[in-house]
N, C-alpha and C positions, 0 to 999 in steps of 0.2 A: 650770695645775697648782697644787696648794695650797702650803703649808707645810709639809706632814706627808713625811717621808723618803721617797724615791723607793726602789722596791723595783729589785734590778737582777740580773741572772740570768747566769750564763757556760755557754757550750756549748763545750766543747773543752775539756779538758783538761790539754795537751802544756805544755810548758816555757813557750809565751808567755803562758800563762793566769794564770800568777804574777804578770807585770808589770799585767795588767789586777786581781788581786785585791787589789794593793798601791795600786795608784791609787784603787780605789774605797775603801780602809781611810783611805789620806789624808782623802775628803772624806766618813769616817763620819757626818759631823754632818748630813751631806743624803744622805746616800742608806743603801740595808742591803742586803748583799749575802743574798737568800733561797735561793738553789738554783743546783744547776754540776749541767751533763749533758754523757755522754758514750757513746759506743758501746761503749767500756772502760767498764765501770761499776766496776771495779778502779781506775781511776785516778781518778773520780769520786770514790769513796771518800777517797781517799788526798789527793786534794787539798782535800774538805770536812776532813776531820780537820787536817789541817796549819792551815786557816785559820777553823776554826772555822766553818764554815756546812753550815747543817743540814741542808736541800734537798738529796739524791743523787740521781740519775736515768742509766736507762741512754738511756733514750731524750727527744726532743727533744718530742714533744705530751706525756707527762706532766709535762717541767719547765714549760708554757709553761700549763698545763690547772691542774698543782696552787698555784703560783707566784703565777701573774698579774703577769708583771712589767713594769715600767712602760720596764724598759730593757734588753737582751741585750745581752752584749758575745760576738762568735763568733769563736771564737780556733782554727777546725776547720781543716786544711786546705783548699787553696783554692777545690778541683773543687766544692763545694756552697755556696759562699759566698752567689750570687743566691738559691739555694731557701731555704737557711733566712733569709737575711734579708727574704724576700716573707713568709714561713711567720712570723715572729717579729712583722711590722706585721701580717698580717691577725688575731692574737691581741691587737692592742692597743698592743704595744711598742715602741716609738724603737728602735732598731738601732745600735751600732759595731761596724765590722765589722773584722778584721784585713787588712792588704794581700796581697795584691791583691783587690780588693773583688769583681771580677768579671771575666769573661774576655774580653769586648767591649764595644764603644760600644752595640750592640746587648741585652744583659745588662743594661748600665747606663738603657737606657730600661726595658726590663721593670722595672728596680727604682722609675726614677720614677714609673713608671703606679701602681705600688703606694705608693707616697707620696702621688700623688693621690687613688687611690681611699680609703686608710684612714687621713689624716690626719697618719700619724706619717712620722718622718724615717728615713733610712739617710746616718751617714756611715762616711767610707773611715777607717780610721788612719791618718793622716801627722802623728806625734807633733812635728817637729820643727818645724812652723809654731808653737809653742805656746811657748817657751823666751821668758822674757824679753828674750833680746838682739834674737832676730827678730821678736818684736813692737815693739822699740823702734826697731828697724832702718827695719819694714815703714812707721810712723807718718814718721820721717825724709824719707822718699822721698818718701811721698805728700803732704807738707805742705808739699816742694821744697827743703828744707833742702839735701839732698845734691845739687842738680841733677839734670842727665842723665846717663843712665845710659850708658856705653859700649859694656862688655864685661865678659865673665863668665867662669869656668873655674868647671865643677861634675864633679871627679874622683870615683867612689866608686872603688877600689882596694882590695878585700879579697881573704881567699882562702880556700877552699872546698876540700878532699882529694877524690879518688873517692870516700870511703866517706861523704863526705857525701850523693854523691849517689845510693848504694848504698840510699838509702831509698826502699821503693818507689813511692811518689807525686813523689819528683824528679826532674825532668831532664826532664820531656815536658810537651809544648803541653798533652795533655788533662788531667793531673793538676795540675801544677805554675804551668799555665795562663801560663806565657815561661821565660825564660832570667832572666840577671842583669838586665838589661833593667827589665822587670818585679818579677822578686823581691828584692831586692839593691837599686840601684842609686835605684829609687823615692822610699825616701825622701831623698834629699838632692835628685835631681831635681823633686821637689813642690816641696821648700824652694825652690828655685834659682828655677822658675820661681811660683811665689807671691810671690817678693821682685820677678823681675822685672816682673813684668806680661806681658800677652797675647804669645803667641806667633804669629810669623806663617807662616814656614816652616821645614822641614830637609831637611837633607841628612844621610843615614848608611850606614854597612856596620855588621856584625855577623858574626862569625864563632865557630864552636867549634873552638879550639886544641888545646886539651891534655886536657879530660874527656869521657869515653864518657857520652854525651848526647845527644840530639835538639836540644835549645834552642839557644841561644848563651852561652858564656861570657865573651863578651869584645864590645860594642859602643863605638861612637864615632859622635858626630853634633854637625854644623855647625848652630847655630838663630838664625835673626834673629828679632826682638822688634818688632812695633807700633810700640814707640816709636823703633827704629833701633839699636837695641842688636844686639853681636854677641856670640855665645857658643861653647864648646864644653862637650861633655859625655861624658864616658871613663867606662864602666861597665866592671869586669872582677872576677872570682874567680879572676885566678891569681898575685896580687902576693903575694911572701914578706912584702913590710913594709906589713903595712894602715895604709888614711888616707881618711877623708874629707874632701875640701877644695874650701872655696866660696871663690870672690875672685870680688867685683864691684868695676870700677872706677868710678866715678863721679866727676861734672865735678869736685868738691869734694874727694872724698877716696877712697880704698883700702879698702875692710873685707872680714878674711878671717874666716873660722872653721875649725878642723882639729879633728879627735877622731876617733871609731872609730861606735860606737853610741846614744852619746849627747852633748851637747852643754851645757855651760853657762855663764856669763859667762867667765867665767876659758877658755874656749876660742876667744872674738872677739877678734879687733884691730883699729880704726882708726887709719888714717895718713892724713895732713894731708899729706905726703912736701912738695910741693916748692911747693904753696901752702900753707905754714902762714905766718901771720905772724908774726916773731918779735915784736912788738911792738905795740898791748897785746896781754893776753891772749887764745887764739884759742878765741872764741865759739863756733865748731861744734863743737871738741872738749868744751870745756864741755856742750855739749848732750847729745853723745854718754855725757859721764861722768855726767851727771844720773841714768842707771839705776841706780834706788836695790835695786830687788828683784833676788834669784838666783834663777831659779825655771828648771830642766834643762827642754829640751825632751822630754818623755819623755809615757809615758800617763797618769801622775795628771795633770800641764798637762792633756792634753786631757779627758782624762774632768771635770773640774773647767768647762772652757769648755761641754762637752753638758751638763751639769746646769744652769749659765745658761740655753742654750738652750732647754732645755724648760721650764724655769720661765717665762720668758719665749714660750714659743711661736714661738720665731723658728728657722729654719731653720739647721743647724748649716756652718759654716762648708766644710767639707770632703763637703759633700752636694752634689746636684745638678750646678751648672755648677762650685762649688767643687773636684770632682774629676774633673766630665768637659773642664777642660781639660789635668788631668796625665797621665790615660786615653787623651782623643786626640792628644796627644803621642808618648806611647808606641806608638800605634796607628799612628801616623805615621811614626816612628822605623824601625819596621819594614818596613811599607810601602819604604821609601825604599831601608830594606839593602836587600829583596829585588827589586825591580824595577830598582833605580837612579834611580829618577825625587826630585825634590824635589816633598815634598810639602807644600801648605798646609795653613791650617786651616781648616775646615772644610768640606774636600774630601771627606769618608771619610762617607759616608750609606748609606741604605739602599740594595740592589742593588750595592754596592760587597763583594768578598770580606773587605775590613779591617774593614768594620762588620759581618760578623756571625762574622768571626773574629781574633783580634788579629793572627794572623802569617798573614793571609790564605788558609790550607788549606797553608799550606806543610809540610812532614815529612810 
C-alpha cells in the first residue's frame, strides 16, 4: 500500500462508532474517513454531520460500491459481525471489527477462508493489548526481564441494570452471541491471556443470578498456562462498585493494573515487594520506569497499529490465531461450565457442538 491516505469506512452507527471515528481523526494524517452506513440512515446522518464525513448510506453495498474503502471498521451489533466482515474483504477492504468478532471457532474459520481467498485481513477489537504500559509489559516478559510467570487474577466486575438488557438484541446466544463471558469480560481476558502466553486448560461454572436472560451473567474459571502458570478469571455484571483488575505475579516482581473502560500508565503498578534490593539502585524497576510514552489502551492505539499493518502487509495482530486463542478460550470456558469437564486446548474442532456453536446449543 502506498503513501497516499487510507480511505476507511464505518457500518454501524450506535454509540461505539464514536470511539472508532475519534481514533481514526487521531491518525488523520494516514487515513480519511469517506463514508458511515447504517440501517438507521437517521443515525448515519446524524453521526456524518457531527464528524463531518460525507459518505451517508442506508445500506452496506452502497457504502462499500460508492466508497471503495481500503478499511471498514463495523461497529453493528454482533449477530452479523462474520457476514459483513466476509462482505467488506470480498469488496477489497482490511476489516476491524467490534467484539465479539464472531459467534464460533467455526465463524472464525469462515472468516479465515475469506482472508485467504481475498488477500485482506479481519481483526477482532481488543483495544487494551495496545496501551503503552502492556506493550512495555508484554516486551519485559518476553526478553525474561521479569522471569516466570506464576499466577494471575483477571477480575472484570461491572454492572449492567435489567433495562440494559431490555434492549432487544441482549441477553440471548443468537443476538448477543454469550453472556458477560463473551460481551463484557473479553476484553481484559485477551489482555490477561496476551500478556500470559498460551493457555493450556480450564476449568469453569457460569451461572445467571439476578437478570432475566438466557446467557450468563456471572462466570469464573480455573486456567493453567503452557508455561506453568496458574490463574483465575471472574467475569460478572452484577457488582455495585465496578473494576477491572489484572495482577500477574511474576518471579521478579507484582504488576497490577485497575480502571473501568479504559486504561493508562497512571493505571499500572510494579512492585519489586520483597526482592527489591535496597541497595544500589534496583535495575528492573529502572527498566520498568524507562516508559517514556502515555498512550491509553483504547481504539486510536489500535486503529493506529492496523494502519502499520497494512502499510506494511503484515497481518494484524489480533487476526487469525491472534484472536482464535481468546475465542477458543472462551469457547472453552463454556464448554467446561456446561458439561463439567476441563477442557484443553485445542480440543474444540469440527464435529464437536462448541466449534460450531460457542455455548454448544445450550438455551
Amino acid at each position: 500500500m502506498g503513501k497516499e491516505r487510507i480511505k476507511a469506512a464505518i457500518i454501524g452507527a450506535g454509540g461505539i462508532a464514536q470511539a472508532h471515528v475519534r481514533g481514526f481523526q487521531e491518525h488523520g494524517d494516514q487515513c480519511e474517513l469517506v463514508g458511515v452506513a447504517d440501517t438507521d440512515r437517521g443515525a448515519a446522518e446524524r453521526l456524518g454531520a457531527q464528524y463531518g464525513i460525507s459518505g451517508v448510506y442506508a445500506g452496506v453495498d452502497a457504502l462499500l460500491e460508492s466508497t471503495r474503502p481500503d478499511l471498514v471498521a463495523i461497529c453493528t451489533p454482533p449477530a452479523v459481525h462474520t457476514e459483513l466482515s466476509i462482505r467488506c474483504m470480498d469488496a477489497g477492504a482490511w476489516v476491524l471489527c467490534e467484539k465479539p468478532l464472531c459467534a464460533s471457532l467455526e465463524e472464525l474459520d469462515r472468516i479465515v477462508e475469506g482472508e485467504e481467498r481475498t488477500g485482506c485481513r479481519t481483526a477482532s477489537v481488543f483495544q487494551w493489548r495496545f496501551g503503552s504500559a502492556a506493550q512495555h509489559l508484554k516486551h519485559m516478559f518476553e526478553v525474561g526481564s521479569l522471569g516466570s510467570l506464576y499466577t494471575g487474577v483477571c477480575n472484570t466486575t461491572w454492572f449492567r441494570d435489567q433495562a440494559y438488557y431490555d434492549v432487544p438484541w441482549r441477553g440471548t446466544w443468537k443476538s448477543e452471541l454469550g453472556g458477560v463471558t463473551m460481551g463484557h469480560g473479553i476484553h481484559l481476558t485477551d489482555l490477561f491471556l496476551w500478556l500470559a502466553g498460551d493457555w493450556l486448560e480450564v476449568k469453569a461454572m457460569a451461572g445467571t443470578l439476578a437478570r432475566n436472560i438466557e446467557v450468563e451473567d456471572v462466570s469464573s474459571a480455573l486456567v493453567k498456562f503452557r508455561n506453568g502458570a496458574l490463574g483465575t478469571v471472574l467475569t460478572t455484571v452484577l457488582a455495585p462498585r465496578q473494576e477491572s483488575y489484572l495482577r500477574l505475579d511474576f518471579e521478579e516482581a507484582t504488576v497490577e493494573t485497575r480502571g473501568l473502560y479504559s486504561v493508562s500508565n497512571e493505571n499500572w503498578s510494579f512492585d519489586r515487594g520483597e526482592r527489591r534490593p535496597a541497595d544500589p539502585p534496583d535495575a528492573l524497576t529502572e527498566q520498568w520506569s524507562a516508559l517514556s510514552t502515555d498512550v491509553p489502551g483504547g481504539h486510536a492505539a489500535q486503529i493506529g497499529h492496523m494502519l502499520a499493518d497494512m502499510r506494511e502487509g503484515r497481518r494484524p495482530s489480533t487476526s487469525g490465531d491472534g484472536v482464535r486463542r481468546t475465542l477458543e478460550f472462551i469457547s472453552a470456558l463454556y464448554k467446561s461450565a456446561f458439561t463439567g469437564e476441563t477442557v484443553r486446548t485445542g480440543s474444540i474442532g469440527p464435529g464437536d457442538p462448541y466449534y460450531a456453536k460457542i455455548h454448544g446449543g445450550q438455551g
